[in-house]
N, C-alpha and C positions, 0 to 999 in steps of 0.2 A: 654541508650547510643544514643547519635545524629546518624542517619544515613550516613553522611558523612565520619564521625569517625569510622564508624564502618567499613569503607573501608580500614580504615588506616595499608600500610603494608601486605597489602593482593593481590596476586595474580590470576589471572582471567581471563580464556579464552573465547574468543567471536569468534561464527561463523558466517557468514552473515554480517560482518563490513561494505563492502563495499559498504549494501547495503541502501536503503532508512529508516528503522528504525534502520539499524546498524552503518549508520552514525550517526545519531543523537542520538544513544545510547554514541557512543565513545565520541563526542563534551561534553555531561553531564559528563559526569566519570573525564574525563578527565578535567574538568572548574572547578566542583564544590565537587572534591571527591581527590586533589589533593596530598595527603597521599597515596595513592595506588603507590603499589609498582613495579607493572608491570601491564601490558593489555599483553598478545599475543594474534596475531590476525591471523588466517587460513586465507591464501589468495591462491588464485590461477592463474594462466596466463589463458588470456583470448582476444579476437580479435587482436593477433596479438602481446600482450603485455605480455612479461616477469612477474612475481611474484613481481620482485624487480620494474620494471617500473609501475607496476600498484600501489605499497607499496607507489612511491615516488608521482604518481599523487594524492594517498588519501590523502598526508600529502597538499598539495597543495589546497585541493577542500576550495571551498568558504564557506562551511558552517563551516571551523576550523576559520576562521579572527580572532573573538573573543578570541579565546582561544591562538589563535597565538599572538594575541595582548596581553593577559594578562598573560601570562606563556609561554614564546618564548620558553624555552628549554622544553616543557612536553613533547615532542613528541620522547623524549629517551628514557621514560617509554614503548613505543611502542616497540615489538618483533614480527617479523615475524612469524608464522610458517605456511612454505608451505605444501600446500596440498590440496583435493577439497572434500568435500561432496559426489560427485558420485560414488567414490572409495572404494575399499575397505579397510580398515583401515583409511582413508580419505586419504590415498597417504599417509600418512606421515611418515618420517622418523625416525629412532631405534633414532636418535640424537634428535630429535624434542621431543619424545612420553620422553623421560627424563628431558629435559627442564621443563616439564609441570609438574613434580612430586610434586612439593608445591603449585599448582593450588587449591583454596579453593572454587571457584564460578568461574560457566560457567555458558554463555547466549547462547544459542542455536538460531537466527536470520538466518542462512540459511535455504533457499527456494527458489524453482522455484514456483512465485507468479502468472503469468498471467494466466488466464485463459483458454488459447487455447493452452498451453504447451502440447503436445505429452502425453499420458500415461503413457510412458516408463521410459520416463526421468524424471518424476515426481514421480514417484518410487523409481526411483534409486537415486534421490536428499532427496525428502522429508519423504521418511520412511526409505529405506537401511541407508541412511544416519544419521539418527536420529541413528538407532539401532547401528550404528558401533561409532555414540558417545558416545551411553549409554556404551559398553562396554569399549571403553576408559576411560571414567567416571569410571568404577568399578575398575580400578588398582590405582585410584588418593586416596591415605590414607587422606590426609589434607579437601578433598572436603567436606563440608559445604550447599552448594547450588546450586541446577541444574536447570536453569528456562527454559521450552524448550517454545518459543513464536509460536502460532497457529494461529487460527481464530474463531471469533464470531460466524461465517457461517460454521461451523464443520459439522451440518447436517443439510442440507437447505430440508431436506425431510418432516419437521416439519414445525408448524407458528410460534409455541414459542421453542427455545432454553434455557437449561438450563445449570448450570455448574455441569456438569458431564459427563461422560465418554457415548460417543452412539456407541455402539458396532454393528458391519456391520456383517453382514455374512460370508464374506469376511477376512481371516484371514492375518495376517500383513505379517507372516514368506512366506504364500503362494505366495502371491503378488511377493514377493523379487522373489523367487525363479523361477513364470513364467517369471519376466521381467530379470531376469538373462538368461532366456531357449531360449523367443522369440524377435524378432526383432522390433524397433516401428512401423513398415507398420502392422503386423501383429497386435500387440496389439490396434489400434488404428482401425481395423476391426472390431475386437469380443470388442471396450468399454463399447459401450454402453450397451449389456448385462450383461455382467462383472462387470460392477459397479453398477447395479440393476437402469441406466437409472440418474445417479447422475447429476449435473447438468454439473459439468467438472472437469478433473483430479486434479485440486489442490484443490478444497475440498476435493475429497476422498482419497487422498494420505495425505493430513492433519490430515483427522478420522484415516488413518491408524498406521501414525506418532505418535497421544495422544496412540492408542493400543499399539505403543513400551512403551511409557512412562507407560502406566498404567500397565502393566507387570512388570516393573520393579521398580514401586515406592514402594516397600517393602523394596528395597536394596539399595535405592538412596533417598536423601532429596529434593523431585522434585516438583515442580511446574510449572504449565501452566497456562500461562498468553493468555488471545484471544482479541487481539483489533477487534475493528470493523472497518469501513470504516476510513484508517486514511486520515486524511486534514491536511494543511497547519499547519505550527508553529503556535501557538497562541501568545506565547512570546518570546519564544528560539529557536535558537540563535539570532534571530532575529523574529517578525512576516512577514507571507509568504513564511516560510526556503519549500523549495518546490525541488524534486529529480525527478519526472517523473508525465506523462498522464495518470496512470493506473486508470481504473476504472472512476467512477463520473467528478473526474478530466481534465479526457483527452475530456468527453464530455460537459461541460462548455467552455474547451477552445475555441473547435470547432466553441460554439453558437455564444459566445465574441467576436469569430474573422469573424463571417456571413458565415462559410463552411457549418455551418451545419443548415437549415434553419428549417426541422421538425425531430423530435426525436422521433423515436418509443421507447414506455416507458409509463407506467401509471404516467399520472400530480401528482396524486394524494400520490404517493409514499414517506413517510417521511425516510429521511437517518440519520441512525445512524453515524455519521462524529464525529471522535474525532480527535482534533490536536495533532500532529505528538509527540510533546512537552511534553503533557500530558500523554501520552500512555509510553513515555520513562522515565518520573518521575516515573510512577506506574511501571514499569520494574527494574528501578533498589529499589523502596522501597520493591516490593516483593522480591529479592534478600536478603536486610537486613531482613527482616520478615524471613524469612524461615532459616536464616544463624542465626540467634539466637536462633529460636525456637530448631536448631540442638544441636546449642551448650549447651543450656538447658536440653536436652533430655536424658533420661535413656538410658543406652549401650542396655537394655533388650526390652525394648518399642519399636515395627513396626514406621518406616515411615508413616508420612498418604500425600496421595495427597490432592495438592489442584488447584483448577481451578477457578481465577481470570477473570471474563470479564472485558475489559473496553471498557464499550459502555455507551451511555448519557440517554440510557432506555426511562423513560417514560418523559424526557428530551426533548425528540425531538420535535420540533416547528415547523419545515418549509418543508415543501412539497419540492421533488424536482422541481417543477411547479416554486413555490414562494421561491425558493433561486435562480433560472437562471432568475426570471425575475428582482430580486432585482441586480444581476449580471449582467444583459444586462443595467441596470440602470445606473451603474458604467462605464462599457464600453463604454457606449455613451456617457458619463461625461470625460473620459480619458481613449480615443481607445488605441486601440493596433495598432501597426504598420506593424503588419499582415494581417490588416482586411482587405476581400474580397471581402465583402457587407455589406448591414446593419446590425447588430444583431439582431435574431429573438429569441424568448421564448418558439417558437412550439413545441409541443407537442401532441402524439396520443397514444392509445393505439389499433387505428384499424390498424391495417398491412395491408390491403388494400390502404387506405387514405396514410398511409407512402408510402407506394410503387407509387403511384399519382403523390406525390409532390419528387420521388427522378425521377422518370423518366419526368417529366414537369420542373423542375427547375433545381436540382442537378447538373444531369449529362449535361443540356444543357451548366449549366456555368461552370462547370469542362473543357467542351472542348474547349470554351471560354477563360477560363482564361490559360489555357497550351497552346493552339493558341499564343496567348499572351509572351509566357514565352520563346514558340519555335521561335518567329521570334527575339525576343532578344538576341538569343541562348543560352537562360539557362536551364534548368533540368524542363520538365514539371511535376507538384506534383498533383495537386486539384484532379484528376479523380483516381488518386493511392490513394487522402487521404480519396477521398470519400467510394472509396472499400473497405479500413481500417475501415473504422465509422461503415459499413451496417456489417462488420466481426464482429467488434468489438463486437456492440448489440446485434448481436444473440450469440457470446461467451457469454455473460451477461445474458442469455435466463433469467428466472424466476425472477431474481435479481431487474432485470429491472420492474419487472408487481409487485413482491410478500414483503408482507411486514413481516419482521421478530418481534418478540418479543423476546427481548434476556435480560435472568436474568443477573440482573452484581452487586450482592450483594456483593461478593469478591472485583469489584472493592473500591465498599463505607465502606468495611472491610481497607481495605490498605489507603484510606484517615484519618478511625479513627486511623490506625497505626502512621500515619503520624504525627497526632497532638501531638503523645504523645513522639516521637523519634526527629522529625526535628525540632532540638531545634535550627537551624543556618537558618531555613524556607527558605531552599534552594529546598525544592521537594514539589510536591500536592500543589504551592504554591496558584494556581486558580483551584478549584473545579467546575464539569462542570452546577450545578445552578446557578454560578456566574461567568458566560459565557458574555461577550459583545458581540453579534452576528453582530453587522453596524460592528465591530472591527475584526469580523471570516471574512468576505464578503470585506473588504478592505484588508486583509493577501492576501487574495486569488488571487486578480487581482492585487498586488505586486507579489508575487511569479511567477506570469506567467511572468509576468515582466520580474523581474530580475531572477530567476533561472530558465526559460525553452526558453526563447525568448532572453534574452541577450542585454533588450531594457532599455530605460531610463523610472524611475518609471514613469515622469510626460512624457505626449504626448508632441510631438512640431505642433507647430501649424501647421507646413504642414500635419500632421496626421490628426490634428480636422477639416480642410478646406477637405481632402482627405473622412471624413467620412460622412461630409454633402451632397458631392456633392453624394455620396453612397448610404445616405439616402432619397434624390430625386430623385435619379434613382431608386429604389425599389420601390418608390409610384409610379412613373410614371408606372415601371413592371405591379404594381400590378393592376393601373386601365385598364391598356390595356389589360393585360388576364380577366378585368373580364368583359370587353366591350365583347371581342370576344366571351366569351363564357354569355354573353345574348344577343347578338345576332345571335350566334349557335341557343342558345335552343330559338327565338323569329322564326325565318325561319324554326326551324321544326318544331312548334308550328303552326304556318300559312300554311305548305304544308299539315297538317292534317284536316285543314279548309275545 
């Protein structure tokens, strides 16, 4: 059976739509699976915005065009259902929890993903939240396939990751139950013993999350899928399709646009980057994988789990050193229109040395350029975004220094699926050997482009004239601190004379 096909007529709930792998989840289903009979989507109100206004801004986002343009009406396929992951039953309504009764395949995509998320709420998003799906899950008779999506980085307490289940000390029901008792000022006290020093709450609310799944894959057809660091589109919707800063991302932007001139981080760190695209083709072929292997299945015969990585493994080529400076390569080719100095490639892994050049450069031109912003009277940013950056990093603590090995045999399990099912080669259509990387590194400074800056792909020449003269002004910096400091150390060199 094609995998397309085998969506056909099938109904399917997804949580976490809105968000950057659940958009790009919904655009595929929804383009190239168009037989499906419904999608509903959990959505929730959120700054300020209604259920219903945030329903009508997702149908609006940029990354539907395509599908808007090739299927105006799919988007009546779409069904609300309100309600939110932190909740208990997720919010959702006796009217809602009915609608979903011929539901045969759920994606599981909600998460509180950043790293410096609270404890609490990270609990009560990504494990309560899991478990009060799975038990909704267990009254759905038609269900077929539960894909709950995690991460690569499950247990960053290792060098190699494997696909399997890392059981914590730490019990899942327990967790629920303290962050149900305490408040997050409290929890975020007693963390870091509590989580036995993990690196930050959303991996270990993630380990806790696979613990609901793995508890309950006796009784449900489940599977977990763990991307690793995901990147930009590689094809779809577009290359570049880009939703936010988080992670490697937000600190490329930084270098690209000259805020961020040296980067505490080992140069020498190779990143697992999978595009955004790719991660969502393997999300929904393991969905068909697992939904036939049920439908196959003895009534009598156990569920077995299975845990899919998809990460590029022993794939990886580029240091993050040598993808920012092939990046700063670009940028000086076709700036950004943000940029605030020259873009620099730096790199340390002594915390010392970073600390040097944020208080000798950083913060001097942070105060400079808000100077700047306040006598024009606009909103000063640079000295806010610099404190976000140095946050940022040490949120990233290990990540940033420690290099993972992460098996992802599952994934190259779901590409042989692939060959043998997508008979219309609408999914796995680029496998990550046969990766164009000039073609990942050009996505990337389009996507900031156009999905995070809002600028035109090509610079206008008052940008390229604005970066030259940026770029003389940085030599000129650079030879004069390094005038002053030899001839600092030539005069205390001669007062010891």
């Amino acid at each position: 059976m094609d995998i397309s096909d085998f969506y056909n007529n099938r109904e399917i709930f997804i949580t976490g739509g809105t968000g950057y792998l659940g958009k790009s989840l919904f655009e595929k289903l929804l383009r190239d699976c168009p037989g499906i009979k419904t999608i509903y989507m959990l959505i929730r109100p959120k700054r300020g915005k209604t259920a219903l206004e945030r329903l009508e801004d997702f149908k609006k986002d940029v990354v539907f065009e395509r599908v808007r343009r090739e299927r105006p009406n799919i988007f009546e396929k779409v069904v609300p259902i309100f309600g939110d992951c932190q909740h208990l039953g997720l919010a959702m309504s006796q009217e809602d929890l009915e609608r979903l009764k011929n539901v045969s395949i759920i994606f599981h995509e909600a998460a509180f993903v950043r790293f410096d998320n609270d404890l609490r709420s990270s609990i009560l998003m990504n494990t309560r939240g899991t478990f009060e799906l799975v038990k909704i899950a267990q009254t759905l008779k038609q269900l077929i396939a539960f894909v709950h999506c995690s991460t690569a980085y499950i247990y960053p307490l290792d060098n190699v990751i494997e696909e399997k289940i890392y059981n914590l000390p730490n019990d899942w029901r327990k967790a629920i139950q303290i962050a149900e008792t305490y408040d997050a000022e409290t929890l975020e006290v007693l963390r870091l013993k509590y989580t036995n020093f993990y690196p930050n709450a959303y991996s270990f609310t993630k380990n806790l999350g696979e613990q609901v799944i793995a508890d309950h894959s006796h009784l449900l057809p489940m599977t977990i899928v763990r991307p690793a660091i995901v990147a930009p589109a590689y094809l779809e919707p577009e290359p570049g399709y880009l939703e936010n800063l988080n992670g490697p991302m937000g600190i490329l932007a930084v270098k690209m646009m000259g805020v961020s001139q040296m980067t505490y981080m080992n140069p020498n760190l190779n990143l697992a980057l999978m595009p955004v695209d790719m991660v969502t083709c393997c999300t929904i072929v393991s969905g068909c994988r697992r939904g036939l292997e049920t439908l196959s299945k003895s009534k009598n015969v156990p569920y077995n789990l299975r845990i899919q990585t998809i990460a590029p493994g022993y794939l990886v080529k580029y240091s993050i050193e040598e993808i920012t400076k092939k990046m700063i390569v670009l940028a000086r080719e076709n700036p950004m229109e943000n940029t605030v100095w020259a873009p620099s490639a730096g790199m340390t892994s002594c915390m010392y040395y970073y600390l040097l050049w944020v208080f000798l450069f950083h913060i001097p031109m942070g105060i400079f350029y808000d100077t700047l912003l306040k006598l024009q009277k606009k909103e000063p940013m640079l000295l806010k975004t610099t404190r976000r950056i140095i946050y940022t990093l040490r949120t990233i603590g290990r990540f940033s220094k420690q290099y993972y090995e992460l098996n992802n045999d599952g994934m190259w399990e779901l590409y042989d699926f692939s060959k043998q099912h997508d008979e219309k080669r609408r999914f796995c259509t680029v496998v990550p050997d046969k990766l164009d990387h000039e073609k990942v590194f050009h996505g990337i400074l389009c996507g900031l482009k156009k999905f995070i800056f809002k600028e035109p792909l090509e610079a206008t020449a008052a940008t390229r004239q604005r970066l030259k003269i940026l770029m003389i002004l940085d030599k000129i910096v650079t030879y004069v601190f390094f005038f002053i400091v030899l001839k600092f150390a030539w005069n205390w060199t001669m007062s010891l004379v």
